[in-house]
NULUMKOL-962482 format. One record per residue (C-alpha): residue number from 1; residue in three letters; x, y, z. Coordinates in nm, 4 decimals, padded with zeros to 6 digits. Layout:
<pts>
pos:NUM | code:ALA | px:X | py:Y | pz:Z $
...
</pts>
This chain:
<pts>
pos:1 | code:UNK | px:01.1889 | py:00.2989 | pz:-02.2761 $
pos:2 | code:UNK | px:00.9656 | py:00.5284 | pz:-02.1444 $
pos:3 | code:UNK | px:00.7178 | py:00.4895 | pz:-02.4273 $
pos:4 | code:UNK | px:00.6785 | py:00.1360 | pz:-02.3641 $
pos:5 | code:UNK | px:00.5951 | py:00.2395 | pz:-01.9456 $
pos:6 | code:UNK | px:00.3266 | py:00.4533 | pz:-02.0792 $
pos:7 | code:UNK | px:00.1910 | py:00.2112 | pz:-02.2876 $
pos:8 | code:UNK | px:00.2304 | py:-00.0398 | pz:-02.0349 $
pos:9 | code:UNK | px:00.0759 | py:00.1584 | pz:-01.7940 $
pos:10 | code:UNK | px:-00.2454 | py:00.2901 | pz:-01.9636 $
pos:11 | code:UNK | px:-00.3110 | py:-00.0904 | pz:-02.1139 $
pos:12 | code:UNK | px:-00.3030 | py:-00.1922 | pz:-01.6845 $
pos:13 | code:UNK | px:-00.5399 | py:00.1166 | pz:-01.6466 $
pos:14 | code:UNK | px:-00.7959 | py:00.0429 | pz:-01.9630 $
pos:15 | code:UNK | px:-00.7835 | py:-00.3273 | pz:-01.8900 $
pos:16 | code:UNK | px:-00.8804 | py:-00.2307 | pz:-01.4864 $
pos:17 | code:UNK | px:-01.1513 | py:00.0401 | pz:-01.5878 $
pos:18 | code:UNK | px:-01.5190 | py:00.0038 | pz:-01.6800 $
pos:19 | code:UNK | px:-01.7882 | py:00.1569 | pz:-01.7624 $
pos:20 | code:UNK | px:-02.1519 | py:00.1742 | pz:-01.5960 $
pos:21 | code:UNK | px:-02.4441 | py:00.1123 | pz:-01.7681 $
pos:22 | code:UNK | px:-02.8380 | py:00.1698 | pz:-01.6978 $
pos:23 | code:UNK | px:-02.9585 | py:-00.1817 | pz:-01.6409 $
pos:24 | code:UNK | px:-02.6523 | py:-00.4399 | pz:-01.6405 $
pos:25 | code:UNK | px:-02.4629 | py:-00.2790 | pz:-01.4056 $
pos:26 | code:UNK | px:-02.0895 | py:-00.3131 | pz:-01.4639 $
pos:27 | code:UNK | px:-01.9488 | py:-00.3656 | pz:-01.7890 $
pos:28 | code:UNK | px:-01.5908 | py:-00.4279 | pz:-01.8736 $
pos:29 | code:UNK | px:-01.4540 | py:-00.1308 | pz:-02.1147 $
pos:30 | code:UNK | px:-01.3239 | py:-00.2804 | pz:-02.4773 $
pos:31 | code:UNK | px:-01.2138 | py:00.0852 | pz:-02.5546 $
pos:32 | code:UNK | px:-00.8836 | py:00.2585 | pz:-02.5243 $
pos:33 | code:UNK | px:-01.0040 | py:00.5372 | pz:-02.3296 $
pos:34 | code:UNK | px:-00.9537 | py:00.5984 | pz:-01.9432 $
pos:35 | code:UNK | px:-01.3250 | py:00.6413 | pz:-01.7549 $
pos:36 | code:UNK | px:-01.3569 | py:00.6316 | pz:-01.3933 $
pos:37 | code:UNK | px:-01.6268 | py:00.3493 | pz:-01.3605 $
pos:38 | code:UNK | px:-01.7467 | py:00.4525 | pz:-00.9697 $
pos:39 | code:UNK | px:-01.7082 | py:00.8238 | pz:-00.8469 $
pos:40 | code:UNK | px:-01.7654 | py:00.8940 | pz:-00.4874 $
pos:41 | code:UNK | px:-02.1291 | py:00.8405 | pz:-00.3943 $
pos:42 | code:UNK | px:-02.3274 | py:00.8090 | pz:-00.7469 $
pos:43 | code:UNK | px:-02.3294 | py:00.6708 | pz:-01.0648 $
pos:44 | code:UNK | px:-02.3144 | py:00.8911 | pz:-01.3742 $
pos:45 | code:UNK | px:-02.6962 | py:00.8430 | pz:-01.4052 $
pos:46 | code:UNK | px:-02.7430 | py:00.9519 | pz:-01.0444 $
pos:47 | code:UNK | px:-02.7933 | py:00.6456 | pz:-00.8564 $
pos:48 | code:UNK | px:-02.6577 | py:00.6337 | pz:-00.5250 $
pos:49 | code:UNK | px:-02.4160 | py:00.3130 | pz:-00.5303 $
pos:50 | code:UNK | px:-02.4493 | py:00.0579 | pz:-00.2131 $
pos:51 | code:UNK | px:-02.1839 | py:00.0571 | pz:00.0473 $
pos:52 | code:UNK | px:-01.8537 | py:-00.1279 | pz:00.0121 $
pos:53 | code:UNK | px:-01.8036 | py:-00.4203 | pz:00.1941 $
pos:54 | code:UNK | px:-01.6020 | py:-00.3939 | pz:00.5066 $
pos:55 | code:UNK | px:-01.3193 | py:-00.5767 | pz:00.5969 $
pos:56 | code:UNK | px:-01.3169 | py:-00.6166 | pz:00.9688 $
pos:57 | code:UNK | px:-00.9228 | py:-00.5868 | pz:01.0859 $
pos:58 | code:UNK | px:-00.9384 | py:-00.6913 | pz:01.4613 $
pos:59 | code:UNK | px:-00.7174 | py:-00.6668 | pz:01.7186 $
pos:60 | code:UNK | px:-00.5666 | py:-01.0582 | pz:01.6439 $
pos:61 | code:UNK | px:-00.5165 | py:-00.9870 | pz:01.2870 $
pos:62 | code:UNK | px:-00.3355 | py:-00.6508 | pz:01.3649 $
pos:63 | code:UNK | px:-00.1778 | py:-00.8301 | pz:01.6493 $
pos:64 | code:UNK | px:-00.0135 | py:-01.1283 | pz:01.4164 $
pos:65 | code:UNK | px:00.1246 | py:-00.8906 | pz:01.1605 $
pos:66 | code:UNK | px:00.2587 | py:-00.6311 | pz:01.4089 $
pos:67 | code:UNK | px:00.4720 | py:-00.8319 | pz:01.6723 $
pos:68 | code:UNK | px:00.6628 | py:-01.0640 | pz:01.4020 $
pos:69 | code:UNK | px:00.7740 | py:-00.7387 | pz:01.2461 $
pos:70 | code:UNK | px:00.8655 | py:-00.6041 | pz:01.5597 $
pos:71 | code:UNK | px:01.0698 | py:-00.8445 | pz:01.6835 $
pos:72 | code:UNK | px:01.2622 | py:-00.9043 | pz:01.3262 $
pos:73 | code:UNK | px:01.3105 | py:-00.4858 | pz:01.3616 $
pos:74 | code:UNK | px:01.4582 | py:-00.5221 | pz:01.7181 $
pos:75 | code:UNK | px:01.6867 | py:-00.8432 | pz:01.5840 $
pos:76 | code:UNK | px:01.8167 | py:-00.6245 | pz:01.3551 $
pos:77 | code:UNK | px:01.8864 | py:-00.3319 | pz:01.4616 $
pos:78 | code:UNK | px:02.0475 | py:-00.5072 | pz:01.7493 $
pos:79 | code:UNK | px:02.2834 | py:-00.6957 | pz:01.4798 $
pos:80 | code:UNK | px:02.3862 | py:-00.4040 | pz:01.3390 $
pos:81 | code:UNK | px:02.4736 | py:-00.2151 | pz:01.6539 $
pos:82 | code:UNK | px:02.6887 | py:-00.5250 | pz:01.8226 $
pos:83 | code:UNK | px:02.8508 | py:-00.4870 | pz:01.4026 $
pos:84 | code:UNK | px:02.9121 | py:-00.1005 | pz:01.4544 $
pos:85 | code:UNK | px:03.0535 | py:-00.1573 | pz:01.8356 $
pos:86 | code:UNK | px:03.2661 | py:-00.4631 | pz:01.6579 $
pos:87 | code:UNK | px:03.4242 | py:-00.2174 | pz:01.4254 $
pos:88 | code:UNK | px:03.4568 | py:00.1295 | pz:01.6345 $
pos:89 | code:UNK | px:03.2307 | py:00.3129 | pz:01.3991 $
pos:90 | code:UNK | px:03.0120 | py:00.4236 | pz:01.6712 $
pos:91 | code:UNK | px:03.1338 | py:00.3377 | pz:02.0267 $
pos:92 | code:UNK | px:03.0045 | py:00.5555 | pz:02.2951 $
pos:93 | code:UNK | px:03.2998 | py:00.7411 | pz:02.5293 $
pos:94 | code:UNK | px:03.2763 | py:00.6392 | pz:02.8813 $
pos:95 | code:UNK | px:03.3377 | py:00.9548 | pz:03.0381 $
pos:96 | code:UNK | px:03.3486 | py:00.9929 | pz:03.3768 $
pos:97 | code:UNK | px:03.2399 | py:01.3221 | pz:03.5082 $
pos:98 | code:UNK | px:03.3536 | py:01.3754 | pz:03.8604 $
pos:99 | code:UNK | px:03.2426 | py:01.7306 | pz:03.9834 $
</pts>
């Protein structure tokens, strides 16, 4: 079982990996061997690479993924605490301090 991960695992990583060559650029990797096709800044031949392209995330997008999941959190949680009240698991004491 945990052979087959690890093969399944390194044939995802080979078949996601290439190599970079001088004058074509990217090349997908035939080879069974794991190399890193883009380090930080520079190729393996010392070019600098160009900048990655950037995903703008503005405020709508953020905005329509944040408040749905919000307000399914809050339904929820509220479920579960009318459930919890329903079955005296956790009912706060009304206690009446008069000092």
């Amino acid at each position: 079982m945990a052979t087959a991960v690890v093969r399944l695992s390194r044939t995802l990583l080979s078949r996601n990996t290439a190599i970079v060559t001088h004058n074509i650029g990217l090349k997908p990797s035939n080879t069974q061997r794991l190399n890193q096709c883009r380090t930080a800044v520079s190729t393996a031949t010392g070019s600098v690479l160009p900048k990655p392209d950037k995903v703008s995330f503005g405020l709508i997008r953020m905005t329509v993924v944040v408040i749905p999941f919000l307000y399914v959190g809050t339904l929820i949680s509220k479920n579960f605490a009318a459930l919890l009240e329903e079955h005296d698991i956790f009912v706060p004491e009304d206690d009446d301090d008069d000092d």
